[in-house]
C-alpha positions in Angstrom: 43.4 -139.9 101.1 41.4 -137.1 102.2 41.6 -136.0 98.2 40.3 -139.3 97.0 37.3 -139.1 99.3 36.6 -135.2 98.2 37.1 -136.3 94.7 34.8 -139.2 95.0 31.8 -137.3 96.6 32.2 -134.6 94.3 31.5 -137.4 91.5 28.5 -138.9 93.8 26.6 -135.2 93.7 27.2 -135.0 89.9 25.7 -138.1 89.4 22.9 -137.6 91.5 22.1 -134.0 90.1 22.5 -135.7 86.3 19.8 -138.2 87.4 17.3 -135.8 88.8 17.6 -132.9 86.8 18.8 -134.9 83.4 16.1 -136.9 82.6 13.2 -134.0 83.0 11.0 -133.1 80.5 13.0 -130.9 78.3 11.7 -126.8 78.5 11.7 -124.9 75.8 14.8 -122.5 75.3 14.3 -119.0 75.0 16.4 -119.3 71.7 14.1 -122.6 70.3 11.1 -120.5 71.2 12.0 -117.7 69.1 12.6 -120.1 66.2 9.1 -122.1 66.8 7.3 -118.9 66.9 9.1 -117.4 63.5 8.3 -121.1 62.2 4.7 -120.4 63.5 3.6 -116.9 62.4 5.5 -118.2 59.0 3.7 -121.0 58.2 0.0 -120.3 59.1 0.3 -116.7 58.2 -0.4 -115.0 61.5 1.2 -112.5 63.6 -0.3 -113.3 67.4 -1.2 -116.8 68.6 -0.6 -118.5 71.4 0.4 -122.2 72.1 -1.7 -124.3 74.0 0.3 -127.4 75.6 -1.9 -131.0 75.0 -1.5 -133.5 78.0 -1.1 -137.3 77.4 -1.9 -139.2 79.6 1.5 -141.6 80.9 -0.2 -144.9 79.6 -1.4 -143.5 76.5 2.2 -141.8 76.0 3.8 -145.4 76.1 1.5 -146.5 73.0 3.3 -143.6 71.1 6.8 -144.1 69.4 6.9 -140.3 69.6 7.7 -138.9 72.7 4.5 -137.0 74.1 4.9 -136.6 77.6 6.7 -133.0 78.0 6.6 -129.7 75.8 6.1 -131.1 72.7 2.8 -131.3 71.5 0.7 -128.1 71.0 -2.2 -126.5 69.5 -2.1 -123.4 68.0 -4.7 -121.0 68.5 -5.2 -117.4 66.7 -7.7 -115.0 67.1 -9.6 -117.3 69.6 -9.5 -120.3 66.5 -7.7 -123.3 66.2 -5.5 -122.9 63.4 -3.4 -125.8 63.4 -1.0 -127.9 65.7 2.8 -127.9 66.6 4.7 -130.7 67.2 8.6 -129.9 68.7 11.4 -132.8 69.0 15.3 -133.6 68.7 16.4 -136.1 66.5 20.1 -137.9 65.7 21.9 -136.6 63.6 26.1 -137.9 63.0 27.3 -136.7 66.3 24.7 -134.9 68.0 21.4 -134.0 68.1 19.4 -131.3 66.3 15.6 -129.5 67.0 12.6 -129.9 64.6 9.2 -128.9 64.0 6.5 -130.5 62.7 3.6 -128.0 62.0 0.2 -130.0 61.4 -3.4 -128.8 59.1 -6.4 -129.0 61.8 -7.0 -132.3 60.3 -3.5 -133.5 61.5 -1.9 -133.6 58.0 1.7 -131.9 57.5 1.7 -128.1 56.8 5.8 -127.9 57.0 8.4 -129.4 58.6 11.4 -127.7 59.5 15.1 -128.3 61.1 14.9 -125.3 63.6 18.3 -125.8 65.4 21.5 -128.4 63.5 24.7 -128.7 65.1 26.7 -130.8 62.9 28.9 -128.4 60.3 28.3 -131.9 57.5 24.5 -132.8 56.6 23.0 -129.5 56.6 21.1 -130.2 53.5 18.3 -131.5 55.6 17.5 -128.5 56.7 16.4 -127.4 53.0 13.1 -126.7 52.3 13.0 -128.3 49.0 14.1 -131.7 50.4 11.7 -130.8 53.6 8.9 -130.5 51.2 8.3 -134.3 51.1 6.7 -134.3 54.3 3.7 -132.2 52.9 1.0 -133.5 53.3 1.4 -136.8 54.8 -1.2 -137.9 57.2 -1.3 -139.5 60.7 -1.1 -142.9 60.6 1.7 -143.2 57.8 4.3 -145.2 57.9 7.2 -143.2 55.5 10.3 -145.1 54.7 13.5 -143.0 53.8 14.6 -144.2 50.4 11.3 -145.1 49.2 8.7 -142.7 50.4 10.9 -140.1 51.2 14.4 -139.3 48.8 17.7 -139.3 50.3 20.0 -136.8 50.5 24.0 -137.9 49.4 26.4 -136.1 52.1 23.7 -136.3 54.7 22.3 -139.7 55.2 22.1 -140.0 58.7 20.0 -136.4 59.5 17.5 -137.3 56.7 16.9 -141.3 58.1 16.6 -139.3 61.2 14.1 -136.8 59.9 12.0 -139.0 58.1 12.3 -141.7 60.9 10.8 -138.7 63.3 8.3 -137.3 61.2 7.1 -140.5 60.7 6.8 -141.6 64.5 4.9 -138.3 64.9 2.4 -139.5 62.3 2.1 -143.0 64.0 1.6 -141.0 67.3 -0.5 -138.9 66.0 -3.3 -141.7 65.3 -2.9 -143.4 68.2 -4.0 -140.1 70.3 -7.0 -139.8 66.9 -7.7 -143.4 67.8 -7.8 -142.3 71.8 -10.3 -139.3 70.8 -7.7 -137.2 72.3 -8.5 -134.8 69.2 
């Protein structure tokens, strides 16, 4: 009896630590910040920056279908200019979950996307640049549609829904904050 009752507490402070410490705002990994600065220092062609952290507001965060409330939004600032803007998430893929990037021009069209972090060992084609390509350019306030704005990928279908599904919400997002004057 006395096991049952040890047992059934130990489950109580399990859940209890999964409900406050689960749901945070994610922090950046050491290991995803290496990657997001390679992808940086790639992509707009310089060598020290820094990432400035953009705040939305919790009312204006619920307008988004991107999730804007934690570290994922940044600007990108080099040699005291703005040079561009980040956006980090984690998307779906079969089983679990991989980490993108969506790197933004200062007037909020795409730069690059990339796939910084995949864990499934099928679908890994998204991660190629030549299918990633598709996103260049696009601007907030699109609306892309796998299949039809976006070509699909055979053997990895449910990453590249995923992955234009997310870089799409971060466009819709994207003008929402535009429309808030929040840029």
């Amino acid at each position: 009896m006395l096991a049952s009752r040890f047992k059934g507490h130990t489950a109580a402070v399990v859940l209890i630590t999964l409900l406050f410490f689960g749901f945070k705002a994610d922090k950046i990994s050491p290991k995803l910040q290496e990657k997001i600065d390679n992808a940086i220092q790639g992509t707009y062609e310089v060598e020290e920056f820094s990432m400035e952290r953009i705040e939305i507001a919790s009312n204006l965060n619920k307008r988004t279908p991107s999730e804007l409330g934690g570290e994922n939004l940044f600007k990108i600032i080099s040699s005291g200019k703005k040079v561009g803007y980040i956006y980090v998430g984690v998307a779906p893929s079969l089983k679990k979950t991989f980490d993108y990037v969506v790197l933004l021009n200062p007037d909020l069209s795409v730069k690059k996307s990339k796939i910084l972090i995949y864990r499934e060992d099928h679908g890994r084609q998204v991660g190629s640049q030549r299918w990633l390509k598709q996103f260049i350019g696009r601007k907030s306030g699109e609306k892309l549609i796998y299949g039809e704005d976006i070509d699909g990928i055979s053997g990895a279908t449910v990453s590249a829904k995923s992955m234009t599904l997310a870089v799409s919400n971060v466009l819709e997002s994207l003008q929402v904050l535009k429309n808030a004057n929040v840029f």
